[in-house]
N, C-alpha and C positions, 0 to 999 in steps of 0.2 A: 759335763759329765762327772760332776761331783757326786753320782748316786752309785757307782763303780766302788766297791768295796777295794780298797786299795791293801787291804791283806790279802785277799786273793791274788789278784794280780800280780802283787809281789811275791807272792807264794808261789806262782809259776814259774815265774823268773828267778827263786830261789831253790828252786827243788833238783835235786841231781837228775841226771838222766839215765841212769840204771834202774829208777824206781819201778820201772815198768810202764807199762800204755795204758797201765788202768787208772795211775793216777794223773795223766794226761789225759786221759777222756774224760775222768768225774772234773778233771780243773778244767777243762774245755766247755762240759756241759757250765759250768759254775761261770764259766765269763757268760755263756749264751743268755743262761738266766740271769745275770747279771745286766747283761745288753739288754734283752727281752723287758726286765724290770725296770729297766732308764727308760727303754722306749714306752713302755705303757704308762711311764710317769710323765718323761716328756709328751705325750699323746695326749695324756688330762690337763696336764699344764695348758697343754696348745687349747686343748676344747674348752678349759677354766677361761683363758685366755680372748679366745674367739667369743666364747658364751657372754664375754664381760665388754667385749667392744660391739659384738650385733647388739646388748642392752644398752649399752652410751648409744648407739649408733640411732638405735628404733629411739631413743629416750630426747636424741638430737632431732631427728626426722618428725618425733610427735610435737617438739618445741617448737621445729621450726613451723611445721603446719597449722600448729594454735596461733604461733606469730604472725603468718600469715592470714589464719580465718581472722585473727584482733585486727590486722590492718586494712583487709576488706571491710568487715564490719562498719571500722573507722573511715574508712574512704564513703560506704555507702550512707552513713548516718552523714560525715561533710555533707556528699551530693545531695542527699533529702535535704537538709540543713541548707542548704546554698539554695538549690531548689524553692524550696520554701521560704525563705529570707527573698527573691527573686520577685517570685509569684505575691505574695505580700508588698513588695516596693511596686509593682508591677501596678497590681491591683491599687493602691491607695495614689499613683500618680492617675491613674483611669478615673479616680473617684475624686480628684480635687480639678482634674480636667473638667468632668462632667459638673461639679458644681460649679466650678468657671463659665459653663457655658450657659446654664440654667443659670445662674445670677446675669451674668450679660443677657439674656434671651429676655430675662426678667423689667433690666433695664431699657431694654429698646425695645418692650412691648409699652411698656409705663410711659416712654418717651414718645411710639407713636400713637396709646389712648389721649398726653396732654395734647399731641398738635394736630389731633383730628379731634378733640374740643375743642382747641384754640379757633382753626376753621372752622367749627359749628356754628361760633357766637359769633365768628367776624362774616359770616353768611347768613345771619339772620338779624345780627346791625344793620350789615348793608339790605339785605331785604325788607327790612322795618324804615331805613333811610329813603330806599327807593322807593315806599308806599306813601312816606310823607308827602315825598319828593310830588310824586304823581298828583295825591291828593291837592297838593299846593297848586301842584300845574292846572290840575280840574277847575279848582275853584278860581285860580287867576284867567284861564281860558273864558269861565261864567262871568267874571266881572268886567274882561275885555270884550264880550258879549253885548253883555249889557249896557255899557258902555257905547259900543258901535254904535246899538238900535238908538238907545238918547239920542247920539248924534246924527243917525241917519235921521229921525223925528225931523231933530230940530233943523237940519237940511233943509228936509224937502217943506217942513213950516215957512221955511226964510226963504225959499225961492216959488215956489205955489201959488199960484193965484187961491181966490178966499174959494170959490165952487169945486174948482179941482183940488181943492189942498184937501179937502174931506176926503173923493173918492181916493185920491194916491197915496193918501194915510194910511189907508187898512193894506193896498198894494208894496206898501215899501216898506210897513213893519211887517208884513208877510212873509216877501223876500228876506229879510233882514230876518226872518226870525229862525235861527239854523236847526232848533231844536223839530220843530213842529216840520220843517221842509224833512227832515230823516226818515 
């Protein structure tokens, strides 16, 4: 209450008391204006005051809010960021799997085109083996034939009377002859 004019004040507490009640009243009215004029200076003060902590206050609360909207931001850009850094590791493990699997599928198709060649040619060796095979057989079949009849000839020549050896000649290369009996 430094705003208290301290001559007046004093001035009351110095003035005799016979002066009368008029100059009690005008020094009564003069404290009131006096008080009145503190109060309405402490009153702007207070509101200077208030007016200058609600603008730190809104100035702190806008800070902090931006501070906040930077660190969502930040957090949201991270999770896209991670997200995406994810989806990317994600994706290129998907794609060296699927060439892993396409290269092996590759490999054991190539594997089962050589040994389904492999048995092609070893199925048509032995089929080309088996045809010789037969033909051989044919042909030795016809020479043990042939064979037989000479000797059945020469049989029944060596045991045959001369008359009958004629008629049982044509009878016993007849018999003997397997191709013409079929």
């Amino acid at each position: 209450m430094h705003d208290h004019p301290q001559g007046e004040t004093g001035a009351v507490a110095a003035a005799p008391r016979g002066s009368g009640d008029v100059d009690v009243g005008s020094k009564v009215n003069a404290i009131i204006e006096a008080a009145e004029k503190a109060a309405d200076e402490i009153m702007r003060d207070a509101e200077k005051e208030a007016a200058a902590r609600i603008e730190e206050l809104t100035r702190e609360a806008a800070k902090a809010r931006a501070d906040a909207d930077a660190y969502a931001r930040d957090l949201t850009d991270a999770a896209d960021s991670y997200g995406t850094q994810h989806r990317r590791t994600v994706e290129e493990e998907a794609r060296a799997l699927l060439g892993d699997a396409e290269t092996r599928s590759k490999e054991m198709l190539e594997e089962a085109k050589q040994k389904s060649e492999e048995l092609e040619r070893d199925v048509v060796g032995r089929h080309e083996t088996l045809q010789r095979e037969a033909k051989m057989l044919e042909e030795r079949k016809q020479q043990v034939l042939e064979s037989l009849r000479d000797l059945a000839a020469q049989l029944q020549d060596a045991l045959a009377e001369p008359s009958e050896r004629v008629q049982q000649d044509d009878s016993l290369v007849d018999a003997l002859d397997v191709q013409r009996n079929r």
